[in-house]
PATI-462859 format. One record per atom (N, C-alpha, C): residue in one letter; residue number from 0; z, y, x; atom name. Coordinates in steps of 0.05 Angstrom, whole numbers. Atoms other than C-alpha are relative to their C-alpha. Layout:
BEGIN
r k c3 c2 c1 a
A NUM Z Y X CA
...
//
This chain:
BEGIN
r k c3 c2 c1 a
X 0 0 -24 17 N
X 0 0 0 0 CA
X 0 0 25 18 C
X 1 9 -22 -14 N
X 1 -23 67 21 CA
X 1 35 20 6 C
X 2 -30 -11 0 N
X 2 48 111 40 CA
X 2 -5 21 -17 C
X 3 6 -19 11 N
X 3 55 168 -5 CA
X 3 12 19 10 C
X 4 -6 -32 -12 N
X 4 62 242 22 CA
X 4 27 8 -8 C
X 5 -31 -9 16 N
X 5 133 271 15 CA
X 5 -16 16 -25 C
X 6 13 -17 24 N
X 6 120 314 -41 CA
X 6 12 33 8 C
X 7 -8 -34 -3 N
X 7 120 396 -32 CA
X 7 18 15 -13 C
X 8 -15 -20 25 N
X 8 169 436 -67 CA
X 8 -10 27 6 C
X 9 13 -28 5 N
X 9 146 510 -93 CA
X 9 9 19 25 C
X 10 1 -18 -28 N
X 10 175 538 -27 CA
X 10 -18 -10 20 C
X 11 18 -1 -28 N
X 11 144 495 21 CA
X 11 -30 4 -4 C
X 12 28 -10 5 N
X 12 78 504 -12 CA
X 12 -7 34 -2 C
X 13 9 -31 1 N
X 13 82 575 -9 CA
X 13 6 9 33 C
X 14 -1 4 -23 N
X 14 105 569 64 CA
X 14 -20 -10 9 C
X 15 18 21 -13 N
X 15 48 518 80 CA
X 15 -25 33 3 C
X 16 25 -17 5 N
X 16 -1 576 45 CA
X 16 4 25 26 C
X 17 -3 -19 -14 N
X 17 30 631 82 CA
X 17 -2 -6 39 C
X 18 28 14 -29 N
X 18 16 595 154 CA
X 18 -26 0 1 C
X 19 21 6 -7 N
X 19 -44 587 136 CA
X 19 -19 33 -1 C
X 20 14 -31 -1 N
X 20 -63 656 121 CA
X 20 4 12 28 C
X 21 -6 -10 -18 N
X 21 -30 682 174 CA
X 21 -22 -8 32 C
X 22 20 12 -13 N
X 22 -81 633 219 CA
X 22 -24 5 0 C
X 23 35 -7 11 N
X 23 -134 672 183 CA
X 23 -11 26 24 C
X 24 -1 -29 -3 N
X 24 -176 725 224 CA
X 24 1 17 -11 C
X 25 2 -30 15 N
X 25 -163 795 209 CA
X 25 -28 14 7 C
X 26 17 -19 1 N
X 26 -218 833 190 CA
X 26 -6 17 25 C
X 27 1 -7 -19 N
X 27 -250 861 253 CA
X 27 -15 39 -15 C
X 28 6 -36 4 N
X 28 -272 948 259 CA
X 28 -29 -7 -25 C
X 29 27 -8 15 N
X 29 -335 969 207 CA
X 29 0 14 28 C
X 30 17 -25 -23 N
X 30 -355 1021 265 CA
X 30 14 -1 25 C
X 31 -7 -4 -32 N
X 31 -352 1020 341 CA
X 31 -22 17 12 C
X 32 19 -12 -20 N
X 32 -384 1068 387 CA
X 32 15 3 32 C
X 33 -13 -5 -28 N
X 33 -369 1058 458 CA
X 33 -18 13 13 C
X 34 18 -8 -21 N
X 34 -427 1092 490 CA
X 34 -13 -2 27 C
X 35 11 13 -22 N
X 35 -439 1049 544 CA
X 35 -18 -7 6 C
X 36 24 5 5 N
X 36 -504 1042 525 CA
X 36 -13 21 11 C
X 37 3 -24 -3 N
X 37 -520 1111 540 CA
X 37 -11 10 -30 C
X 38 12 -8 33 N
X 38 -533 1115 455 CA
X 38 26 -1 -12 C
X 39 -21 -22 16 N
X 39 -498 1145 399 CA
X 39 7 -25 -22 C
X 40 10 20 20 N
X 40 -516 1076 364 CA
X 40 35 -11 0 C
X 41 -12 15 1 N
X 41 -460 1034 326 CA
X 41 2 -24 5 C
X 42 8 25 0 N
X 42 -447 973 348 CA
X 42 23 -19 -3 C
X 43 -26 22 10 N
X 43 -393 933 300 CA
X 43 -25 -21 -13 C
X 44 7 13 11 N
X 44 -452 899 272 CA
X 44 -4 -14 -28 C
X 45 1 -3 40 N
X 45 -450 920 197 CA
X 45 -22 20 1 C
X 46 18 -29 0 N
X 46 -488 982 178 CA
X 46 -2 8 20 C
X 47 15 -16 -25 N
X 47 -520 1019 231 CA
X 47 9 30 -10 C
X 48 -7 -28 -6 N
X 48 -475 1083 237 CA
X 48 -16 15 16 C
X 49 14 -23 -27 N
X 49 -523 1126 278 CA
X 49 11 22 6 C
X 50 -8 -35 -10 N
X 50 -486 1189 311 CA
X 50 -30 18 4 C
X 51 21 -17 -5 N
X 51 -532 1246 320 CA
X 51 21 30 17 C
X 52 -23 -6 -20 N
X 52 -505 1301 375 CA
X 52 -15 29 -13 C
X 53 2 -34 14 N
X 53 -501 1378 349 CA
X 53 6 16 24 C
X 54 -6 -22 -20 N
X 54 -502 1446 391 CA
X 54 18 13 -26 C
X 55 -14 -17 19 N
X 55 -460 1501 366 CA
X 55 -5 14 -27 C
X 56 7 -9 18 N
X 56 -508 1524 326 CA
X 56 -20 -18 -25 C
X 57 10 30 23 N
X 57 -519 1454 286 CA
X 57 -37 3 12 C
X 58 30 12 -5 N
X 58 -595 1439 321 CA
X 58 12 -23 13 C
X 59 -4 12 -6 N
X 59 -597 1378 344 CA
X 59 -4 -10 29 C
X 60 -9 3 -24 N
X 60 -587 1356 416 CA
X 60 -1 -30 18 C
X 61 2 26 0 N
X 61 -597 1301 465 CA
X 61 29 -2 24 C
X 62 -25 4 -8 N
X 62 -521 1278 488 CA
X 62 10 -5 31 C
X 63 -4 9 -21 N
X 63 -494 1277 554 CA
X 63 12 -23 13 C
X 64 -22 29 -8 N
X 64 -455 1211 581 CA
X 64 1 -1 31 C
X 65 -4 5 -25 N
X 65 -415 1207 642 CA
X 65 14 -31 2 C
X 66 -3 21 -3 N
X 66 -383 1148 683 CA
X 66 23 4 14 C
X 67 -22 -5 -21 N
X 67 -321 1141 726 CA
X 67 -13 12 25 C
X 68 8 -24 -23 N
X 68 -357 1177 781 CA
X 68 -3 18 -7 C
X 69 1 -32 13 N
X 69 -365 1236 739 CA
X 69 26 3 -3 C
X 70 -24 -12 12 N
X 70 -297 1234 705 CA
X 70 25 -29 4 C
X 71 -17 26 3 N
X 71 -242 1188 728 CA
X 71 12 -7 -19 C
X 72 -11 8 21 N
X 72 -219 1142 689 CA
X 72 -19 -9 -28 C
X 73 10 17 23 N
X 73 -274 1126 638 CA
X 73 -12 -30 9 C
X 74 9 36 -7 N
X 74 -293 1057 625 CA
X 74 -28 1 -19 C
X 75 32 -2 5 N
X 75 -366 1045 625 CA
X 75 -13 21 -5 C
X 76 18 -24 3 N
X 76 -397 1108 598 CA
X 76 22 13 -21 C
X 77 -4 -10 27 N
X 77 -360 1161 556 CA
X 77 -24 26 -6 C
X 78 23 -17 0 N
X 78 -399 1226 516 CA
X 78 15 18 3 C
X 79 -2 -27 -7 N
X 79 -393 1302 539 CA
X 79 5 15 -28 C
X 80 4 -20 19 N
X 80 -370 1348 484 CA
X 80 10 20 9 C
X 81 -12 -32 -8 N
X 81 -366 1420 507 CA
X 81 -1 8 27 C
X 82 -11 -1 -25 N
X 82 -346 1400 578 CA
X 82 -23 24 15 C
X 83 16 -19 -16 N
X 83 -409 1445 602 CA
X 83 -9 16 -22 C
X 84 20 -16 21 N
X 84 -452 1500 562 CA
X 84 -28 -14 -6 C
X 85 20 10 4 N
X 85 -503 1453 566 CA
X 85 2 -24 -24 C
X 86 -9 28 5 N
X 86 -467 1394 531 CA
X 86 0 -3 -33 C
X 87 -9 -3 34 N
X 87 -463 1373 453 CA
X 87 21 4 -6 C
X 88 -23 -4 3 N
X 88 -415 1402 416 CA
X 88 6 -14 -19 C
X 89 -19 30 13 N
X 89 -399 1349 362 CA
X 89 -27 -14 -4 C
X 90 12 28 11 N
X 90 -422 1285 335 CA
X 90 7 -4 -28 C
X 91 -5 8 22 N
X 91 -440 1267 269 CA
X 91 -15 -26 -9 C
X 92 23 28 21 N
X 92 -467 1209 216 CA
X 92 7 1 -15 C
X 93 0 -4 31 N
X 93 -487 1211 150 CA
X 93 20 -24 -11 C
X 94 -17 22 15 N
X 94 -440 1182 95 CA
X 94 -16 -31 1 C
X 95 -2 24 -1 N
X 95 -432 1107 89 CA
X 95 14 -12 -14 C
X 96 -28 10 6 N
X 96 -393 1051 60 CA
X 96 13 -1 24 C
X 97 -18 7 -26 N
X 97 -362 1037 131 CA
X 97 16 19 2 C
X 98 -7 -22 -7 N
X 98 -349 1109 144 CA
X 98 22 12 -29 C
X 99 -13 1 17 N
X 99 -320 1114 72 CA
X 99 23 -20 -2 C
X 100 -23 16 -4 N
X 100 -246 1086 86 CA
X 100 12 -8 -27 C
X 101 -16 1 21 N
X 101 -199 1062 31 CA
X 101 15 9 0 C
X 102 -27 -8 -5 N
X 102 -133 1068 27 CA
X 102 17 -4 17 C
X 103 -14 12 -39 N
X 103 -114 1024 88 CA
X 103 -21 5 14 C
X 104 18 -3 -20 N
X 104 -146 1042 143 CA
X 104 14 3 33 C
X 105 -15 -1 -40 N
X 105 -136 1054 221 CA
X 105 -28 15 15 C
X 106 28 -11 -13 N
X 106 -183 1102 266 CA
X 106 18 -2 36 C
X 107 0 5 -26 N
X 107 -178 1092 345 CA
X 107 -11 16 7 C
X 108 24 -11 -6 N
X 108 -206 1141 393 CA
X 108 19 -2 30 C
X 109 -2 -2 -38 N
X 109 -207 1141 476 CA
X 109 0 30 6 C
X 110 18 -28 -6 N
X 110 -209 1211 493 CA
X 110 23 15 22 C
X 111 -3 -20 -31 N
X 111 -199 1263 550 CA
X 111 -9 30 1 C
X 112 9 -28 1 N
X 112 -188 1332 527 CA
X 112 3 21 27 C
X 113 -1 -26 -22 N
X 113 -201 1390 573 CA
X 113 10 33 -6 C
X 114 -11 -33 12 N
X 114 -169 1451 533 CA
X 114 7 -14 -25 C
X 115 -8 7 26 N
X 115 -126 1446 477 CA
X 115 12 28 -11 C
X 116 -12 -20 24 N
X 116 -114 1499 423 CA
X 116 17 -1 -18 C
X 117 -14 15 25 N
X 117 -82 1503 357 CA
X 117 -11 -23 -12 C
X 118 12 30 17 N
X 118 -134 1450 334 CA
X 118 -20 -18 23 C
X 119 26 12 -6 N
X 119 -182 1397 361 CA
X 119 -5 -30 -9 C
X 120 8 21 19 N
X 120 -212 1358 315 CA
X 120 -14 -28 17 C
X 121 7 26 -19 N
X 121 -228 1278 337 CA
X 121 -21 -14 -21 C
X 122 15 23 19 N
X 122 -244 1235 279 CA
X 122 2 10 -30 C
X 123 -13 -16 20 N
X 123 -252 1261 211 CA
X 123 -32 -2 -24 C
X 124 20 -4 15 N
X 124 -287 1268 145 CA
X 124 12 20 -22 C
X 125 -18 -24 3 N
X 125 -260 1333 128 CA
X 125 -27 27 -8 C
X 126 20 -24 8 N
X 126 -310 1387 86 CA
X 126 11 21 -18 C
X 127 -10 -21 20 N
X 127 -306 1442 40 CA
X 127 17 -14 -26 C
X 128 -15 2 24 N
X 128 -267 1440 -23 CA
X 128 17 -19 0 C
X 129 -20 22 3 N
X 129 -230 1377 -40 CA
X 129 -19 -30 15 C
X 130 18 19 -16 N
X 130 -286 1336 5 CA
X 130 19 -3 29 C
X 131 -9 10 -21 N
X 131 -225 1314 50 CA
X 131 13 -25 1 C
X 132 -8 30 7 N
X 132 -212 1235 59 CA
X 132 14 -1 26 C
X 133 -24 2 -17 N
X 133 -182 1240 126 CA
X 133 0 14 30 C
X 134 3 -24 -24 N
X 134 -172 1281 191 CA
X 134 24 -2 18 C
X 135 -8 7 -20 N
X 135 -153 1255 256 CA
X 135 -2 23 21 C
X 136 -3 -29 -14 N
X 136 -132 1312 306 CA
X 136 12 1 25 C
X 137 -23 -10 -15 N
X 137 -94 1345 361 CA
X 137 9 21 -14 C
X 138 -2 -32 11 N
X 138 -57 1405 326 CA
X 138 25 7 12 C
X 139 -32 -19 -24 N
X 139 -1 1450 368 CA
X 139 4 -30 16 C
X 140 -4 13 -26 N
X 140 -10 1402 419 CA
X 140 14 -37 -5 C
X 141 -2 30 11 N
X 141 8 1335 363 CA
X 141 -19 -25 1 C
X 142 30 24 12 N
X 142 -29 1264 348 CA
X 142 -3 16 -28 C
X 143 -12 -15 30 N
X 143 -38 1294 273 CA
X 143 -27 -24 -11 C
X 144 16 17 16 N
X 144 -66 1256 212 CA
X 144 0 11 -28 C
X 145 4 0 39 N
X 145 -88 1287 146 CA
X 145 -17 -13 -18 C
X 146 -2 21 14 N
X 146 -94 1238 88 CA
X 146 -12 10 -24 C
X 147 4 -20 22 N
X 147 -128 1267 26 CA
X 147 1 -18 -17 C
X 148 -5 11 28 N
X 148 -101 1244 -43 CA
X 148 -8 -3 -14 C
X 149 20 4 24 N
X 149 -127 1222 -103 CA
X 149 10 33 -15 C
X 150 -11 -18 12 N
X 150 -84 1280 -132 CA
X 150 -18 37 3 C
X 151 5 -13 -12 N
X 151 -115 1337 -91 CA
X 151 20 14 24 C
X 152 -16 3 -21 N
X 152 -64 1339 -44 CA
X 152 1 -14 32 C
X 153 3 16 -27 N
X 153 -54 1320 32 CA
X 153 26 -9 9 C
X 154 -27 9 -11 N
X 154 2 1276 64 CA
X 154 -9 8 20 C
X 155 8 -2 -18 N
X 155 4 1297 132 CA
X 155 27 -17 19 C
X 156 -20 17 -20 N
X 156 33 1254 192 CA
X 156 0 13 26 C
X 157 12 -15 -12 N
X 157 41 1295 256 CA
X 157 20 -9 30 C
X 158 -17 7 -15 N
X 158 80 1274 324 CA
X 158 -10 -5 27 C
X 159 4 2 -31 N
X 159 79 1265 403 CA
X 159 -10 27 7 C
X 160 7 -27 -24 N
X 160 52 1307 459 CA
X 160 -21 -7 10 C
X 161 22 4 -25 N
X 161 -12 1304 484 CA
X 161 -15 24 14 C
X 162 2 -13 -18 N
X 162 -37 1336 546 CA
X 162 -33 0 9 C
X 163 29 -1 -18 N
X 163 -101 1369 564 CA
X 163 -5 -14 35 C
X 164 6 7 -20 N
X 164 -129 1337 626 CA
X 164 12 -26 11 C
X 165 -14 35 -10 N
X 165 -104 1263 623 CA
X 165 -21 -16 -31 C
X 166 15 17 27 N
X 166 -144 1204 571 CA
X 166 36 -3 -13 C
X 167 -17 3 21 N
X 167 -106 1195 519 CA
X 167 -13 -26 -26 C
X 168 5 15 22 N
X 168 -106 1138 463 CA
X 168 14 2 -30 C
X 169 -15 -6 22 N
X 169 -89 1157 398 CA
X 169 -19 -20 -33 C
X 170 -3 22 23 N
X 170 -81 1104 329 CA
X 170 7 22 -24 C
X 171 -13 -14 32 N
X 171 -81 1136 256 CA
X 171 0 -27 -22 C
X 172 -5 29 18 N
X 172 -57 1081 209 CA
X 172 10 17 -32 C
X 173 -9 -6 35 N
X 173 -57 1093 131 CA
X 173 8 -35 -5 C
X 174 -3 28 17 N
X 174 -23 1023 97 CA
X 174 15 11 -24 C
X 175 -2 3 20 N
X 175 -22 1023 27 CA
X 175 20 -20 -7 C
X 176 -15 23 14 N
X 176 39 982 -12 CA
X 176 0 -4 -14 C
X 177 16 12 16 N
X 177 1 942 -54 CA
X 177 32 -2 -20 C
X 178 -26 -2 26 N
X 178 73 931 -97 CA
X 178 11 19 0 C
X 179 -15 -24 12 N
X 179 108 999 -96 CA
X 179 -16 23 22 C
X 180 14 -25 -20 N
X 180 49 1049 -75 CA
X 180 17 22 7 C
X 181 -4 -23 -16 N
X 181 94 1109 -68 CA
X 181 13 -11 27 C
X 182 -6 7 -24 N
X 182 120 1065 -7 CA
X 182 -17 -5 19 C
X 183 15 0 -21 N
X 183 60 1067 29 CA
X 183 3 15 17 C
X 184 -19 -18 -15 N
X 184 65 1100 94 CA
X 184 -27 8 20 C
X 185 21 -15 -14 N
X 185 17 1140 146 CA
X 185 16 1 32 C
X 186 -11 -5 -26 N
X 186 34 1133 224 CA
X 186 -19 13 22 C
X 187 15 -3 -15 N
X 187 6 1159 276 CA
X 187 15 -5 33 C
X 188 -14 25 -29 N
X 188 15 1122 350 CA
X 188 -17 20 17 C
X 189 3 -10 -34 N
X 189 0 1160 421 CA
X 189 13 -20 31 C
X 190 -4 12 -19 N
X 190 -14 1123 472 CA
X 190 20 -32 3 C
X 191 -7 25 1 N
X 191 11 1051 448 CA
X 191 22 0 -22 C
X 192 -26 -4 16 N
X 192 74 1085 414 CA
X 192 4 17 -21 C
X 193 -6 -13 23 N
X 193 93 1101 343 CA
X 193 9 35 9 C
X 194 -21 -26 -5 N
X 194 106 1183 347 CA
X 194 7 9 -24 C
X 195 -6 -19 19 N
X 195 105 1190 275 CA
X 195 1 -9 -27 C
X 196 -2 23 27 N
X 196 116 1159 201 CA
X 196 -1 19 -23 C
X 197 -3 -17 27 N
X 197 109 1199 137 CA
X 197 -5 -19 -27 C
X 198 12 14 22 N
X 198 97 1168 66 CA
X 198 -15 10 -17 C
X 199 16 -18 25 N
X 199 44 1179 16 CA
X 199 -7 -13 -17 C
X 200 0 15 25 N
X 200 29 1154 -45 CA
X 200 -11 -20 -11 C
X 201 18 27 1 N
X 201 -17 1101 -41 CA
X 201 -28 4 -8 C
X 202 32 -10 15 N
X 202 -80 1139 -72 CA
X 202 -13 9 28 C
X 203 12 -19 -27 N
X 203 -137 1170 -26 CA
X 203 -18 6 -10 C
X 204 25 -16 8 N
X 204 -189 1210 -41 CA
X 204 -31 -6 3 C
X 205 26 20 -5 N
X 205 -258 1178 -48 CA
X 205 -18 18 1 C
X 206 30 -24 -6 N
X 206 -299 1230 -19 CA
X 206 -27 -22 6 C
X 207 23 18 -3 N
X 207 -373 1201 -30 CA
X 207 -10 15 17 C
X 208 27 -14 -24 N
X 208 -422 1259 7 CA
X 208 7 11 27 C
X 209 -3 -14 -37 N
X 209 -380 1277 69 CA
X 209 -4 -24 22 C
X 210 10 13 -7 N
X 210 -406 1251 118 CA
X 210 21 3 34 C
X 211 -14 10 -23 N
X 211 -366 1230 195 CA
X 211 2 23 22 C
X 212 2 -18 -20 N
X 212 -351 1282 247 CA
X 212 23 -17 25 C
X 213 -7 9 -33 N
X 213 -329 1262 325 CA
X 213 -10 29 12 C
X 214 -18 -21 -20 N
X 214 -294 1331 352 CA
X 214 -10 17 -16 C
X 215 1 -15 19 N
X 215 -318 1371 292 CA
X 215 -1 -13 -24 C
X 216 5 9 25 N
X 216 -329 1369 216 CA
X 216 -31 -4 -1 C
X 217 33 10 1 N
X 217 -404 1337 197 CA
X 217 -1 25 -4 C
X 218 16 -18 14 N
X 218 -412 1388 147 CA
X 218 10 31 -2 C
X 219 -7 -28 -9 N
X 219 -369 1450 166 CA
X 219 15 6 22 C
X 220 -11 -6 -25 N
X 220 -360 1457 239 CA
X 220 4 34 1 C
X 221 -12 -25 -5 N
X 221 -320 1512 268 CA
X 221 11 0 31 C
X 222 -5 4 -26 N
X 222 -317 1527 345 CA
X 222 32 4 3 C
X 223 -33 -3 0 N
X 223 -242 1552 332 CA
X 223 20 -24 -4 C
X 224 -9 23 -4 N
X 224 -224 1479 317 CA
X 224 -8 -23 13 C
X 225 21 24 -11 N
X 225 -270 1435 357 CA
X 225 18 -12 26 C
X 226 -7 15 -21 N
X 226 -255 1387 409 CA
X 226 -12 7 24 C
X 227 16 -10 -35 N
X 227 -275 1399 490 CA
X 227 11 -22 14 C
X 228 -9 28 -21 N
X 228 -276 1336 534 CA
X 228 -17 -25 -7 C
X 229 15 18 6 N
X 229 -299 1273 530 CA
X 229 12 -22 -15 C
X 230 -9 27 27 N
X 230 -293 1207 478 CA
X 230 -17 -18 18 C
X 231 10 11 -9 N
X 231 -296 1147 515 CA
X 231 -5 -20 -24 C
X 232 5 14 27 N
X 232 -295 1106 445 CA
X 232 15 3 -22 C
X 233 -12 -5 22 N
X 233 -282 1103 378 CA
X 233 -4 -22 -23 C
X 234 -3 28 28 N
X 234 -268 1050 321 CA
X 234 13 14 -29 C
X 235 -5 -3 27 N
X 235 -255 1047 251 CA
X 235 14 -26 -8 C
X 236 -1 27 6 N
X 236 -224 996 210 CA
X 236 3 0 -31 C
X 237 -10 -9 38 N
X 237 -218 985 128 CA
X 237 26 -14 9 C
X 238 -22 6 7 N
X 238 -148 960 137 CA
X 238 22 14 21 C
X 239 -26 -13 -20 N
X 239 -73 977 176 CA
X 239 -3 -17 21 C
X 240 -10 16 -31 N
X 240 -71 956 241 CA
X 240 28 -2 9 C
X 241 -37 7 -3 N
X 241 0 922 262 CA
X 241 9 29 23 C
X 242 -8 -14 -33 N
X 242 40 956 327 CA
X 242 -9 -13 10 C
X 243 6 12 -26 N
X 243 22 897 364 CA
X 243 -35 7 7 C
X 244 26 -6 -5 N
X 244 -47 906 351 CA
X 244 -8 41 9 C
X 245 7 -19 -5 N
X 245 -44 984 369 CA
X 245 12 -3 28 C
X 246 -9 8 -27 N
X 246 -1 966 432 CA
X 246 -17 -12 10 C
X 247 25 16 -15 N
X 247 -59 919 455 CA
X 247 -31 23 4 C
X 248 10 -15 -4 N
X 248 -103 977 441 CA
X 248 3 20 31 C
X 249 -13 -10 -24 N
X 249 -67 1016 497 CA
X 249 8 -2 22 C
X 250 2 12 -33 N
X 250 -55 970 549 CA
X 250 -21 9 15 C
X 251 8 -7 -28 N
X 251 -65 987 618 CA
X 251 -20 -22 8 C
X 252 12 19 -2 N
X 252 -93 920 614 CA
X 252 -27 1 -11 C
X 253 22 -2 15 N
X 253 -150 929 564 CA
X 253 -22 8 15 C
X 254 21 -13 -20 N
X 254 -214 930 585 CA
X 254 -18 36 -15 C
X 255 9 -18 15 N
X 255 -231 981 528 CA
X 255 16 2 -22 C
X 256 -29 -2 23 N
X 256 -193 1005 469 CA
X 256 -3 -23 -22 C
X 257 -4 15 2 N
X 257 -204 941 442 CA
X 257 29 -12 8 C
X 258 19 18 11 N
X 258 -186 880 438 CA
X 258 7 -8 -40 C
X 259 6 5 25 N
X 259 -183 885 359 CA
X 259 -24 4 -1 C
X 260 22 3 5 N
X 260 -248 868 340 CA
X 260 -15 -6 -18 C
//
């Protein structure tokens, strides 16, 4: 006779399930641009984000990319924004679903400012009126993260120190709590480490026509807030990235701000 299986009780089957999920991969980025290519091209291997590189006076531009012999410290190729009068001053791409985040999300960026002001915008899809879904920053010298609400309102998360003239790695994490949304929460991490926690309500603003800015706004740049320096990469993700996975981002070890993938 064949032996028969212990039998599961309702915990260990929910135990068994929850191993197994946990064994599952997580969802890797919608959008990567590392520029090692010497192109503006995405390459997570969903939609084809195309960057396109702007002068000050929005014509379009063909991008500069240095290497660790230009600028210590990048890995493989990063792009020029500002660093000369010759150089592009932001990067954009038209709306998307990729580029259109939800409610969880996580944005990554490598970067190496060379002047910092009251503002300098990183990652963002930030336009006129209530066309703001989210806006990754430096502001008075913070990581900063504004969050735009279903309500018309902004949570803002704002914390650490970062320093012109060193790379810097900075994490914006929106997680939604799928059972008691107003406990969802907005962090923002510098350089491997939480600097900052706020909560917001669990809504987000489903801006359809704005479209992606990297060190300005797509659709209403302003040299008074722009970024100067260089982006060695940048990711996206539709969901929260853990600590461990933003600490792995930041290792000294990494070969790129990977390895979430």
């Amino acid at each position: 006779m064949t032996a028969m299986r212990p039998f599961l009780t309702s915990a260990a089957v929910l135990a068994a399930a929850w191993a197994s999920v946990a064994e599952m991969p997580r969802p890797g980025p919608v959008c990567v641009w590392t520029f090692d290519h010497g192109s503006l091209r995405d390459e997570a291997g969903r939609g084809r984000d195309q960057l396109s590189a702007f002068t000050n006076a929005g014509a379009v531009v063909l991008p500069r990319f240095v290497t660790a012999d230009d600028v210590a410290g990048v890995q493989g190729k990063a792009v020029a924004l500002g660093a000369t009068p010759d150089d592009a001053a932001y990067l954009a791409a038209c709306t998307s679903p990729d580029v259109r985040l939800g409610p969880s999300y996580s944005v990554a960026i490598r970067f190496h400012p060379l002047k910092l002001g009251t503002w300098a915008r990183l990652v963002l899809r930030w336009g006129p009126g209530l066309e703001h879904a989210y806006h990754v920053a430096v502001h008075n010298g913070q990581a900063s993260l504004y969050h735009g609400q279903a309500d018309g309102t902004e949570a803002i998360c704002e914390g650490g120190k970062v320093e012109a003239g060193r790379w810097h790695v900075m994490v914006a994490v929106a997680e939604r709590n799928d059972a008691q949304p107003a406990k969802s929460a907005l962090r923002v991490y510098l350089d491997g480490t939480c600097a900052a926690t706020v909560a917001y309500d669990g809504t987000w603003r489903a801006t359809v026509g704005e479209g992606l800015g990297i060190g300005d706004s797509a659709s209403s740049p302003g040299e008074q807030t722009r970024f100067v320096g260089f982006v060695d990469e940048v990711m996206l993700w539709n969901r929260a990235l853990s600590a461990d996975e933003v600490a792995a981002l930041a290792a000294p070890a990494a070969s790129r701000v990977g390895p979430p993938r």
